[in-house]
N, C-alpha and C positions, 0 to 999 in steps of 0.2 A: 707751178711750184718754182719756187728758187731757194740757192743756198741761204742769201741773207735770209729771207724769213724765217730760215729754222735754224740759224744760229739765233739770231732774233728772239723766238719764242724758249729758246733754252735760256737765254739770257734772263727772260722774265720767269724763270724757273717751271716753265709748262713744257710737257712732255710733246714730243712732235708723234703725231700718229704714224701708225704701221707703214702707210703710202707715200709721207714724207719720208720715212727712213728708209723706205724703199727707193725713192728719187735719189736720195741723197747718197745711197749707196751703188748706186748705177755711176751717180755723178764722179764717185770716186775709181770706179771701176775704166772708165772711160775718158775719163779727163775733164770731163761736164763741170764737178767743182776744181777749182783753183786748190793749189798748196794752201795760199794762205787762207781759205774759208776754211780747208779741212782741218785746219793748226786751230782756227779760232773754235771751230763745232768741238775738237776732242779737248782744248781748256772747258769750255763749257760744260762738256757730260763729266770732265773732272771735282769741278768747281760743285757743280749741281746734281749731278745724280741723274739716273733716267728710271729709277722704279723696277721691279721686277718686272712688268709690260714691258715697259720701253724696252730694257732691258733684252728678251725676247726677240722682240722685235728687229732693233738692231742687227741681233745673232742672225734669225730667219732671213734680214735682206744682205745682211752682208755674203751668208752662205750663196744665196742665188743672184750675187753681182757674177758669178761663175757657173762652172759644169757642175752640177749635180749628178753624181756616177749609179748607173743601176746596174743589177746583178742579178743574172740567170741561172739560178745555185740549189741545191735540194734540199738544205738546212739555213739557219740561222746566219744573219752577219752581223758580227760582234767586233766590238773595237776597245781597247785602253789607250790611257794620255795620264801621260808623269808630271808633274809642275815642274820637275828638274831636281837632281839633286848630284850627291858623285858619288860613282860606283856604280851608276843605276842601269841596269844592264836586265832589268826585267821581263823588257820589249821580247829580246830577243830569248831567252829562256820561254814566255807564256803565249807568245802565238805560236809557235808550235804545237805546247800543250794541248791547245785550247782546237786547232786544227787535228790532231789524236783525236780528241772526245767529239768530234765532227762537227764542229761549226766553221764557218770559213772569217775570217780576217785577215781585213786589206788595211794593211797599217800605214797610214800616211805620215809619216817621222819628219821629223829636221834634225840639222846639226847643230853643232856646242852652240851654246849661248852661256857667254861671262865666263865662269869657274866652272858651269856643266857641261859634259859630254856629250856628243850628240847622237842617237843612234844610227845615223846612215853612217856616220866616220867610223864607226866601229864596225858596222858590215865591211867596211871599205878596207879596212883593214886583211880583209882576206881576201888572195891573188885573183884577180880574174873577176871580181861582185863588182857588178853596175846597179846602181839603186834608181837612176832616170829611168824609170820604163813607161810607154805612153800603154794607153788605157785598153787597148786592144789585146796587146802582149799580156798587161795587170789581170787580165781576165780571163786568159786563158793559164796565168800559171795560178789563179785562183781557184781556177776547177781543177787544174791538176795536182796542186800542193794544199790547198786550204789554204793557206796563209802567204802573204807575202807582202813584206816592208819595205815600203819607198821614198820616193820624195815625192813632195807637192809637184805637178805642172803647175806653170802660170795661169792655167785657167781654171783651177782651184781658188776660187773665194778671191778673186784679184783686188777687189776693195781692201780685205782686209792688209794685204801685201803694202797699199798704198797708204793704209792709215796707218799700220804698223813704222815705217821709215818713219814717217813724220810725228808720232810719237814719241820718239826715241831722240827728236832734236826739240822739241817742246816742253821736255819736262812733262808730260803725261803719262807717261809710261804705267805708273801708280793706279790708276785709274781703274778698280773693280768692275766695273760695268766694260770698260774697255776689254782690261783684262779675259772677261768673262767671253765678250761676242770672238774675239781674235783666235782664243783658241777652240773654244766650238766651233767656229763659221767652216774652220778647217775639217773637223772629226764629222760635223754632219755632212758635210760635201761628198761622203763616201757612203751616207745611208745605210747609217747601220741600225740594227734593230733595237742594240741596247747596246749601255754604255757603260765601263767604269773608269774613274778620276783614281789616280793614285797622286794624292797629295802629301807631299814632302812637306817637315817639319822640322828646323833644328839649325846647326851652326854649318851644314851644307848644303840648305837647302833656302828658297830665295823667303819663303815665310820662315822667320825665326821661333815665334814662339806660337804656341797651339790655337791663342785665339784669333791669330790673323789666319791661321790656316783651315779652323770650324767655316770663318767667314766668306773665303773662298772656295770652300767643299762646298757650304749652302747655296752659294748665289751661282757656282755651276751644274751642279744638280737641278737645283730649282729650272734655271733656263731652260738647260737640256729638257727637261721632263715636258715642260712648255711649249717648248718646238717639239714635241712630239717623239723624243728618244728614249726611253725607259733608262735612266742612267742613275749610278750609287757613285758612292764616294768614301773609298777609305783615306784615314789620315795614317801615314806611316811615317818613321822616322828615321829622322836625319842626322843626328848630331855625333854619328862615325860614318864613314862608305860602306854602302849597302855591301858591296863586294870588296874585298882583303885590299884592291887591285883598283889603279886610277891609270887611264887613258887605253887607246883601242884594242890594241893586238892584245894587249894584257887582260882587259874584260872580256873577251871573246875567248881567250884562256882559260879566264875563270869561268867563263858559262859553261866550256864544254867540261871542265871538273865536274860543275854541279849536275849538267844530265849524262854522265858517260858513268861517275863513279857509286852513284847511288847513296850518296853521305846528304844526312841533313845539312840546312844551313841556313844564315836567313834570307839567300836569296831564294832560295825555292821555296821557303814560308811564307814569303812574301809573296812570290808567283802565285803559288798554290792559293792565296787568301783573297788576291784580285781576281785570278780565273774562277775561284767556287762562287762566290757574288756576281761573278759576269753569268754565269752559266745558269744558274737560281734566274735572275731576272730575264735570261732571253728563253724561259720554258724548258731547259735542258735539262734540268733535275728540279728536285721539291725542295731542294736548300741550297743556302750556302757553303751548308757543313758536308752535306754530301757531293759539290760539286770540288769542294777543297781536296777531299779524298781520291777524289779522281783525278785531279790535277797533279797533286803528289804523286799516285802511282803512276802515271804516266811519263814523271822525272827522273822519277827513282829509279824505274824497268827498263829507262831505254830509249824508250819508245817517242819519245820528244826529242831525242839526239836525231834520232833516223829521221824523225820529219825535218827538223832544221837542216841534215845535210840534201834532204830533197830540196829545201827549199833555196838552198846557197846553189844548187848544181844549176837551177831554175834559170837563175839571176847570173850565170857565168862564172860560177865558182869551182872548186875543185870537185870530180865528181865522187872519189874519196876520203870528203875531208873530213868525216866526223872518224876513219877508222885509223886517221895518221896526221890528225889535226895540227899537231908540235909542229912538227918537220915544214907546215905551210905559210905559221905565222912570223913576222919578220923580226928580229932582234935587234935589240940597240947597241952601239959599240962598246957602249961604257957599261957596265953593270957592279955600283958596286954598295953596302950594307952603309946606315947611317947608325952607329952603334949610339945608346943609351949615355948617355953623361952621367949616369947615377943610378945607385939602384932606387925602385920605384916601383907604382902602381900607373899603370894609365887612366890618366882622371880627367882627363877633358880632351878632344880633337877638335880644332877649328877647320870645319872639311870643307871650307870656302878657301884658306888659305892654299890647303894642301891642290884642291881643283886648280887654283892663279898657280901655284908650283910646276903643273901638268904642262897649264895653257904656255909658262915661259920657258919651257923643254921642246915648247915646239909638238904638243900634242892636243892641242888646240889655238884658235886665232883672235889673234889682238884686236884685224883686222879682217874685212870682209874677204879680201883678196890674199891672205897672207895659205902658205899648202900646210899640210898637216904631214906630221913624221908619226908613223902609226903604230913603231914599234917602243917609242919614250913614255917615260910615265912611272910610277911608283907601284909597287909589289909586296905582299907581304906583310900589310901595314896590320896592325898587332892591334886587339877589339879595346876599348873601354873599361875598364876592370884587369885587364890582364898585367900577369905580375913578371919584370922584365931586370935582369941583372946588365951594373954598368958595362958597357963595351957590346952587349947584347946588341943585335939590330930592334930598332924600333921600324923599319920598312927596309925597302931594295930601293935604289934610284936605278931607272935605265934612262942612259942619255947619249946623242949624237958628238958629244964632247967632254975632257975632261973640267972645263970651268964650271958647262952647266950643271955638269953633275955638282960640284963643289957648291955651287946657289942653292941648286933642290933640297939638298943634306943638309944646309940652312934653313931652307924656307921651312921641312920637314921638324927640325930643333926646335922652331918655334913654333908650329903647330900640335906639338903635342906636348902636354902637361903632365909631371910628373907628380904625384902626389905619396905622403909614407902609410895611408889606409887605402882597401878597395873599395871601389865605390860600386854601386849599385847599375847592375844593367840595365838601359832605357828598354821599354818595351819595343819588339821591331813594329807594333801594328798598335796605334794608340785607339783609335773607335772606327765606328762604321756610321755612315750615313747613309740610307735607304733611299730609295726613289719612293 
């Protein structure tokens, strides 16, 4: 085998088989294909398509261009993956839960990408959490906590690592099938036994409107199901922040609201709706509706705060932190209200802008190498429908200066839309797709 021939037979719009993609993905893994054949292979799968097979396929060789992780565990391993949105601080509210109701998940995370958050920076955010743990350590506080969210090693899916850069200066990025193998190559790499997609939909979220986002529910679903992982897919939505609350120390505030005070909200409707689907599919209960129930109580009672602060203690965190969590997380110098221009309804949030507002506070990066300030970010930010008098805050800025602050309180003015009727609440969970 070589690379031309199966840039070659994409070119003539035929799919290259299982053991081509297999080659091809070693090549990438190791250096065997060149940059520029793997720039010409990912135009081609852009241009052409590779089929639900191919498709597959791809996922299955790019997974095993790496370490495939196994687990010596007495229950179930379950996994979620977020398409990105802001606010989205799920991760860490529903492995916990999902570690309560005893199954175990090994969360493989990264950080911000664009306008979202990423959730290892939001661990990171509390004193003393390392999220680099090698696979040894991963295993042992797997048995001991059920749960525990990390970062990728380099020997996690290394093709993918390598296709990804070079999509990203190619113009492919777009690429559904791309899309599709990059971020399963990773979630299978951990072997879990089922799976679910929490797909983001709306004006902070990177699918804008529902039908691009059915279409990436479907074609990730479908893969995963194919390579063999029992995986659903809810589409949720995006068009405010999941949480009141944008960048780290601030989402990590608001988690521990959601499981310390026992108040609904939609972040834990949201937890609770991905964890009852995850738990139904890996045999842990006979539904959805009954695994949602249990997810909630377990949010609501407590009992998900106590495992997250096992699982922070794990990872080098405070061994106290869920009973004095305030006092741990860091604050920003500046803190100050971006009052209302008018009285109003809130009728629209652009949560892509409000995310770029975050990223130029310095609570996410521009660049690959730029540090993150983990105490900056927006607070408070006021839902959709709600009814706000002028001089009123429409959010909190926290920020490391008073200029930036002055930009954010901008960026923020133009992000949110005033209107003189209330508008209708978007649903937080628009459908479900089943494996």
């Amino acid at each position: 085998m070589d690379a031309r021939s199966i840039i070659a037979k994409l070119r003539r719009n035929e799919i290259p088989t299982s053991a081509e993609l297999h080659w091809f993905a070693q090549g990438l893994a190791d250096g065997g294909v060149s940059d520029a054949q793997a720039g010409a292979f990912a135009m081609a799968v852009c241009m052409g398509g590779l089929g639900a097979q191919g498709r597959a396929d791809l996922t299955v060789a790019m997974r095993d261009s790496g370490e495939v992780l196994n687990w010596d565990v007495d229950g179930p391993v379950i996994d979620k993956h977020s398409t990105g949105g802001v606010g989205d601080c799920v991760s860490l509210v529903l492995a916990p839960a999902l570690a309560e109701c005893g199954a175990y998940v090994p969360m493989i995370s990264g950080r911000g990408l664009g306008h979202t958050g990423g959730t290892l920076d939001k661990l990171e955010a509390i004193p003393g959490v390392t999220t680099q743990i090698g696979q040894t350590r991963l295993a042992q506080i797997l048995n001991e906590t059920g749960a525990a969210i990390v970062g990728a090693t380099g020997q996690i899916a290394p093709a993918d690592k390598r296709l990804y850069a070079i999509r990203d200066v190619t113009a492919t990025v777009e690429s559904l099938d791309l899309i599709t193998a990059s971020i399963l190559s990773k979630k299978l790499a951990a072997s879990p036994d089922a799976l679910v997609l929490d797909v983001k939909v709306g004006s902070g979220a990177f699918m804008k409107t529902l039908d691009e986002a059915r279409k990436l529910a479907r074609a990730l679903t479908e893969t995963a199901n194919t390579a063999g992982c029992r995986t659903s897919a809810v589409i949720t939505d995006m068009n405010q922040p999941l949480a009141p609350a944008l960048g780290n120390a601030l989402e990590v505030a608001e988690v521990m609201k959601v499981m310390t005070s026992g108040q609904s909200s939609p972040l834990a409707e949201i937890s609770a709706e991905l964890g009852g689907v995850l738990m139904a599919d890996a045999g842990m209960c006979a539904s959805a509706e009954e695994g949602r129930a249990r997810i909630a109580e377990v949010i609501r009672d407590g009992r998900a705060a106590e495992r997250f602060g096992r699982m922070m203690a794990a990872v080098g965190g405070p061994v106290h932190f869920v009973d004095t969590w305030a006092r741990f997380l860091p604050e920003a110098n500046v803190i100050q209200e971006v009052p209302a221009p008018r009285d109003g309804y809130i009728s629209a949030i652009d949560g892509e802008a409000l995310g770029l507002a975050v990223v130029a506070l310095g609570g996410g990066r521009q660049v690959e190498s730029d540090e993150i300030d983990p105490a900056v970010g927006l607070s408070d930010i006021l839902r959709l429908g709600q009814h706000v008098q002028k001089g009123a805050p429409l959010a909190v800025v926290h920020a490391a200066r008073e200029d930036a602050a002055r930009l954010a309180s901008e960026a923020v003015l133009n992000a949110v839309a005033l209107g003189d009727a209330p508008v209708e609440q978007p649903p937080h969970i628009h459908e479900r797709i089943s494996a």
